[in-house]
C-alpha positions in Angstrom: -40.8 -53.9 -8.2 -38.8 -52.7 -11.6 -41.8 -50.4 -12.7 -41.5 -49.1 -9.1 -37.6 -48.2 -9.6 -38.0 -47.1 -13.3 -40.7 -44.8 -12.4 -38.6 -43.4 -9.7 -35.6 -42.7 -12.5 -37.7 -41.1 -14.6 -39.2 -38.7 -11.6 -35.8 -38.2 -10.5 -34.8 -37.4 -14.2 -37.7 -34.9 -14.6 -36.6 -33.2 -11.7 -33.0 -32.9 -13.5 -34.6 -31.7 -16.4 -36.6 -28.9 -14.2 -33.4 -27.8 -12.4 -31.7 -27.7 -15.8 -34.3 -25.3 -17.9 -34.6 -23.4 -14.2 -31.0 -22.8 -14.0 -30.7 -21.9 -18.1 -33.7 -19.6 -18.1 -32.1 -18.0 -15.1 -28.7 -17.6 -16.7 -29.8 -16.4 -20.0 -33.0 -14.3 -19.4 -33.1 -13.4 -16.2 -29.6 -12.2 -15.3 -28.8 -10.4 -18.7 -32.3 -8.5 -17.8 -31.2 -7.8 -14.6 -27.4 -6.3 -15.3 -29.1 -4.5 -18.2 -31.5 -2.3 -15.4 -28.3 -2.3 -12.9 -26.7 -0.7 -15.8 -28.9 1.9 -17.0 -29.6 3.0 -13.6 -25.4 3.7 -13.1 -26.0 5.7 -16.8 -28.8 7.7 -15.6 -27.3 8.5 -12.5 -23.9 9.4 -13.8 -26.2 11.9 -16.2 -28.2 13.4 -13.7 -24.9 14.2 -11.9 -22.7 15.6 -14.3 -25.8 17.8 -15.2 -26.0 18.6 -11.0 -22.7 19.7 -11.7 -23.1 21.9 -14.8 -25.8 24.0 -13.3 -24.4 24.6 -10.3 -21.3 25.8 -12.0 -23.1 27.6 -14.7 -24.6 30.0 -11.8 -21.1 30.9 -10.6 -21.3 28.6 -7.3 -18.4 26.7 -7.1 -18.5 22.9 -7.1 -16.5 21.3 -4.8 -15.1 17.7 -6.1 -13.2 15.2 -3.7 -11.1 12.5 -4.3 -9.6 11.1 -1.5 -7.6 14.3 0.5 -7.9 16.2 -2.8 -10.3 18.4 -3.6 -10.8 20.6 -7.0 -13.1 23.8 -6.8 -15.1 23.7 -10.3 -16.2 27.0 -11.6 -17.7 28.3 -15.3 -15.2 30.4 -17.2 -17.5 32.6 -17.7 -17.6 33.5 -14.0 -13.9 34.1 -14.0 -14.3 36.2 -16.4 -17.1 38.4 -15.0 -15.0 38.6 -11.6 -12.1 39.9 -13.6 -13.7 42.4 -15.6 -15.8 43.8 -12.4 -12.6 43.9 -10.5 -10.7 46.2 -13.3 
């Protein structure tokens, strides 16, 4: 009867030990790995739309940007400067 309830401890302790490595593998390989991809895909797109923006201005179209009930129109200088020299 004590080697049954020993053996039992020491099941129930492997188990702990299990959970335990499960939980620490989780918490310092797999979550670090995973902020890391959620991170580098905000970076990329945050690039990709700041270029969006660039070209679009850079051919004279206006960008319209919104925040809230305000809005800014975004246009290259140089395109203000065209207008004003063809309007002269």
């Amino acid at each position: 009867m004590g080697k049954d309830k020993r053996d039992k401890i020491i099941l129930a302790l492997l188990i702990a030990v299990v959970l335990l490595l499960g939980f620490l593998g989780y918490l310092f390989l797999i979550q670090p790995a995973l902020s890391g991809l959620v991170s580098q895909g905000q970076t990329e797109g945050m690039e990709y739309a700041i270029t969006y923006i660039a070209q679009q201005a850079a051919t004279c179209n206006t960008v319209p940007l919104t925040v809230e009930n305000q809005t800014i129109n975004l246009v290259a200088v140089e395109c203000l400067q065209q207008e004003q020299a063809s309007s002269q």
